[in-house]
N, CA, C and O of each residue as an XYZ file, in Angstrom:
360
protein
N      97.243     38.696    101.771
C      97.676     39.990    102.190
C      96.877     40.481    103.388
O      96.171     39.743    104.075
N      97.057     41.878    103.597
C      96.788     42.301    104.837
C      95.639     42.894    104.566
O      95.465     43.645    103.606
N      94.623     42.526    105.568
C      93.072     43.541    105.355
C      92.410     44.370    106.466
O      92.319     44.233    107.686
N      91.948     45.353    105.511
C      91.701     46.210    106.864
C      89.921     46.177    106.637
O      89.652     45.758    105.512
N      88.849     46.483    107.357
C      87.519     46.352    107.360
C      87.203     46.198    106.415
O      86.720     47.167    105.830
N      87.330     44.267    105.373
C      87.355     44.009    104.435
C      88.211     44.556    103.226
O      87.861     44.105    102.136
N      89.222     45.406    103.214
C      89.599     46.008    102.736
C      90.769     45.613    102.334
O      91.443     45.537    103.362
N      91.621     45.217    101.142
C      92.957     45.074    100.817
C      94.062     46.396    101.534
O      93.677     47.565    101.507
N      94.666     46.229    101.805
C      95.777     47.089    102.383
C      96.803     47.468    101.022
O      97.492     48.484    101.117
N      96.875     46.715     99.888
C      97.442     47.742     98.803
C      95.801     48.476     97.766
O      95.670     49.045     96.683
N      95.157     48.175     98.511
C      94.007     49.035     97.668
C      94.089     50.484     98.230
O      94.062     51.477     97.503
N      94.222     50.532     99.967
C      93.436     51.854    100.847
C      95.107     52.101    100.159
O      95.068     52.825     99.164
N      96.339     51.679    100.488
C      97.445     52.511    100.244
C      97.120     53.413     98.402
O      97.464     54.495     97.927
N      96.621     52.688     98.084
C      96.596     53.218     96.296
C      95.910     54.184     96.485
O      96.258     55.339     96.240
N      94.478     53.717     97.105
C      93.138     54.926     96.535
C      94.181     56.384     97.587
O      94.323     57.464     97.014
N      94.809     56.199     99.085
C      95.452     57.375     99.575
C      96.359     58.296     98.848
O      96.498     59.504     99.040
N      97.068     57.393     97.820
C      98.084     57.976     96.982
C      97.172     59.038     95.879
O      97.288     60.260     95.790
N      96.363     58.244     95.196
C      95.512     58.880     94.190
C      94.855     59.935     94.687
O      94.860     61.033     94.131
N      94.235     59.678     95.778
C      93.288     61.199     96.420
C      94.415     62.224     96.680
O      94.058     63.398     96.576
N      96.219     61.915     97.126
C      96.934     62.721     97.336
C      97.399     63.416     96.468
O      97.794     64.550     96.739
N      97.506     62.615     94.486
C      98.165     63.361     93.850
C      97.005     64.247     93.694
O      97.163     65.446     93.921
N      95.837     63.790     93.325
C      94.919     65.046     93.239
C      94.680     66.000     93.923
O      94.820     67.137     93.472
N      94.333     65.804     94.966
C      94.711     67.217     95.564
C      95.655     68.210     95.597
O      95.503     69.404     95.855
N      97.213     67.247     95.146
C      97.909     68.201     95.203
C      97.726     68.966     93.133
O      98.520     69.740     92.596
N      96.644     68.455     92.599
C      96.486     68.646     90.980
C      95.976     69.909     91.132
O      96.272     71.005     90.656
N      94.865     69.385     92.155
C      93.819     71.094     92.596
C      94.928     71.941     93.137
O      95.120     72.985     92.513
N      95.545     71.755     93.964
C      96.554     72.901     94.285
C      97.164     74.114     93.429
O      97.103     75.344     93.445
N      97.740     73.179     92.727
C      98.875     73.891     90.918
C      97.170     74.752     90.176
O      97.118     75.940     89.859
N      96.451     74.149     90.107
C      95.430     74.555     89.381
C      95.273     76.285     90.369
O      95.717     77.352     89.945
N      94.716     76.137     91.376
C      94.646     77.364     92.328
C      95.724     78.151     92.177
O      95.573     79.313     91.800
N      97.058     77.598     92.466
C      97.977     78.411     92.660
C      98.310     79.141     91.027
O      98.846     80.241     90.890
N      98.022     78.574     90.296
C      98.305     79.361     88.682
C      97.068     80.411     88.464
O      97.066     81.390     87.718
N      96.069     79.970     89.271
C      94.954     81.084     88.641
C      95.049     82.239     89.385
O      94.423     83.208     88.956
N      95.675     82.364     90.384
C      96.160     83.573     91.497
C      96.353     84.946     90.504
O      96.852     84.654     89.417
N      96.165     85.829     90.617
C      96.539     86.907     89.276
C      97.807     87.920     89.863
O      98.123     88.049     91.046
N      98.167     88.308     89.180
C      99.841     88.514     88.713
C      99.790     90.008     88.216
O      99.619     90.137     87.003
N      99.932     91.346     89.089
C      99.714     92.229     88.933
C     101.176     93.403     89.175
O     101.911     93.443     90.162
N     101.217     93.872     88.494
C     102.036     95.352     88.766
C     101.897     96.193     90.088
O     100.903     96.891     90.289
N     102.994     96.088     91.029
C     102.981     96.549     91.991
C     102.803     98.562     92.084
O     103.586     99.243     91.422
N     101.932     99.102     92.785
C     101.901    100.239     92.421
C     103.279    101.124     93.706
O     103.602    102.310     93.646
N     103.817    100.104     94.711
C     104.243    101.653     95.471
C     104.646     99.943     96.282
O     104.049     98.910     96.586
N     106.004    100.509     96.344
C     106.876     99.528     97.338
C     106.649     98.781     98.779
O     106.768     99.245     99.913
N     106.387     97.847     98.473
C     105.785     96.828     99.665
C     106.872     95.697    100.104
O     107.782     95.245     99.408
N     106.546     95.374    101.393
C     107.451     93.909    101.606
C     106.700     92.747    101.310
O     105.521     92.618    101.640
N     107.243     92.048    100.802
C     107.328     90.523    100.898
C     107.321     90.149    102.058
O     108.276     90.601    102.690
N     106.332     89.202    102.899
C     106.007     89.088    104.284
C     106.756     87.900    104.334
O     107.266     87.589    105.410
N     106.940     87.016    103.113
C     108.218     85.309    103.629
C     109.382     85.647    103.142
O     110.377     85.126    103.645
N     109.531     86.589    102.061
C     111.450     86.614    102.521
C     111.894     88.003    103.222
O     113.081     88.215    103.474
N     111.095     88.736    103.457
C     111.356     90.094    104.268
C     111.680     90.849    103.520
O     112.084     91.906    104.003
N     111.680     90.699    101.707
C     112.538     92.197    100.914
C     111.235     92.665    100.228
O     110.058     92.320    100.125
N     112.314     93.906     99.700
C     110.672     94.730     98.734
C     110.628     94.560     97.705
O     111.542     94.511     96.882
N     109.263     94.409     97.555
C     108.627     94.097     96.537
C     108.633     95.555     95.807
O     107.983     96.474     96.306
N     109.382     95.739     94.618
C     109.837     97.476     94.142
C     108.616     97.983     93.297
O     107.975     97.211     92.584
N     108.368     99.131     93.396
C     107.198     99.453     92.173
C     107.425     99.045     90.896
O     108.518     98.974     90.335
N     106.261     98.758     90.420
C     106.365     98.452     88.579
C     106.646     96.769     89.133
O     106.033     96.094     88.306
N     107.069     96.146     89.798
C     107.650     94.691     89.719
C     106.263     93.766     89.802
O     105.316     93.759     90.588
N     106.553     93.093     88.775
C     105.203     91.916     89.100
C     105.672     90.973     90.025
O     106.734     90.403     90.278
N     104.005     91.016     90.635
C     103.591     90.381     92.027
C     102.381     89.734     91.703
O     101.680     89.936     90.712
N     102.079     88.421     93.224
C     100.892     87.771     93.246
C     100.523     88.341     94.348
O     101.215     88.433     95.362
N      99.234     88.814     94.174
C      98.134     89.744     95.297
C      97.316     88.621     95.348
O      97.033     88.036     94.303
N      96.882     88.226     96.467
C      95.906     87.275     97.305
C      94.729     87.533     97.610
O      94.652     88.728     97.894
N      93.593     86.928     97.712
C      91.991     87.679     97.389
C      92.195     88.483     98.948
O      91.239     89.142     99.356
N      93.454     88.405     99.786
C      93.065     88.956    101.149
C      93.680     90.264    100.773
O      92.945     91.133    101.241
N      94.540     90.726    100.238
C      94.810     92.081     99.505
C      96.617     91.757     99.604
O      97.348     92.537     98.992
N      97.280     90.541    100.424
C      98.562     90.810    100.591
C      99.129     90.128     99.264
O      98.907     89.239     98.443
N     100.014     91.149     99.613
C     101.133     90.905     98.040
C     102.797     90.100     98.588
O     103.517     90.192     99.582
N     102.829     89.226     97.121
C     103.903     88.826     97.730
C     105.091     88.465     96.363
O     104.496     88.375     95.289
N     106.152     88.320     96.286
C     107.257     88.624     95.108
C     106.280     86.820     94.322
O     105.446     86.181     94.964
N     106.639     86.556     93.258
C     105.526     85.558     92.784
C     106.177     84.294     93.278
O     105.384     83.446     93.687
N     107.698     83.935     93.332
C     108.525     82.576     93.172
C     107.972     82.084     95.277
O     107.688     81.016     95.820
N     108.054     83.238     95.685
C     107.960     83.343     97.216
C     106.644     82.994     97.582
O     106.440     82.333     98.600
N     105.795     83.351     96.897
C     104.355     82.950     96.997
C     103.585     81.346     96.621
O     102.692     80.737     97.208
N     104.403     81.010     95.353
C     104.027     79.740     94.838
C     104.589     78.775     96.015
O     104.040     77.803     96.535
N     105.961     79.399     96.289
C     106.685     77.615     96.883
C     105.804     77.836     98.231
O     105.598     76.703     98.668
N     105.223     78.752     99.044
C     104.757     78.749     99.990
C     103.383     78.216     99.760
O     102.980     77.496    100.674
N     102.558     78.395     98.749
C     101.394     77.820     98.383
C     101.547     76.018     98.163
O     100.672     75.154     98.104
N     102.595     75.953     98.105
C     102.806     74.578     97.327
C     102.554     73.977     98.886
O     101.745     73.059     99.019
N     103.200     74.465     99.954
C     103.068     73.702    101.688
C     102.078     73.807    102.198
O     101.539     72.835    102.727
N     101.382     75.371    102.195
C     100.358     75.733    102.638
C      99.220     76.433    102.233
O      99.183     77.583    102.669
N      98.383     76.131    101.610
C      97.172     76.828    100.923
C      96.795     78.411    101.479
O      95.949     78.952    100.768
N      97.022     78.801    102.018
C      96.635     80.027    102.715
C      97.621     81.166    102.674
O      98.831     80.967    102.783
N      97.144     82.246    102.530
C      98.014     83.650    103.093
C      99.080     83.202    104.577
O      98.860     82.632    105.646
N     100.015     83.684    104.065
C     101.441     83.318    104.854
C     101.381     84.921    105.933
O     102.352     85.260    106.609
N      99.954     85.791    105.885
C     100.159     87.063    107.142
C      98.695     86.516    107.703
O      98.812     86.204    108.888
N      97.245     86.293    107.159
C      96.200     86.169    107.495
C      95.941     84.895    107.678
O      95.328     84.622    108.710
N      96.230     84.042    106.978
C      96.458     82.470    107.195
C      94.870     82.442    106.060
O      94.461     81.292    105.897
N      94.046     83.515    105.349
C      92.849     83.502    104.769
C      93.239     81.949    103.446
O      94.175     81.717    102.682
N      91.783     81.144    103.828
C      92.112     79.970    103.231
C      91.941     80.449    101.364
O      90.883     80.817    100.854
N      93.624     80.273    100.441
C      92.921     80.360     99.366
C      91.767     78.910     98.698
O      91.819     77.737     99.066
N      90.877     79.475     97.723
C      89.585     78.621     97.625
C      89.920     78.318     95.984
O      89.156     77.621     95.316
């Protein structure tokens, strides 16, 4: 088979896959611990543009922006960060 600096070429493809599902393990882990709060006074949703209505549960971001929860996860799932501040979630 094919080698790269001593290296099997279905080994580096494996160990890339494995470091990828994990990271994306840490992801789900972050994105579930996000907390899930009662909106007090009508806000927008900054990725689909609608409001977020009082009383409606929302995910608030350690940067203070709020966002409807389904709108927040799938955007977390692409990009780790606030979708207005770009603040890295940790």
């Amino acid at each position: 088979g094919w080698t790269f600096n001593n290296e099997e070429y279905s080994e580096i493809v494996e160990r890339q896959v494995n470091d990828l599902y994990k990271k994306k393990e840490e992801n789900v882990n972050k994105i579930e611990k996000i907390k899930i709060i009662k909106n007090e006074e009508i806000c927008e949703c900054s990725i689909c543009m609608e409001n977020i209505e009082e009383n409606m549960e929302c995910k608030e971001l350690e940067c203070g922006h709020k966002y409807h929860i389904e709108c927040v996860d799938k955007w977390l799932k692409r990009d780790l960060s606030c979708a207005v501040c770009r603040f890295e979630i940790i």
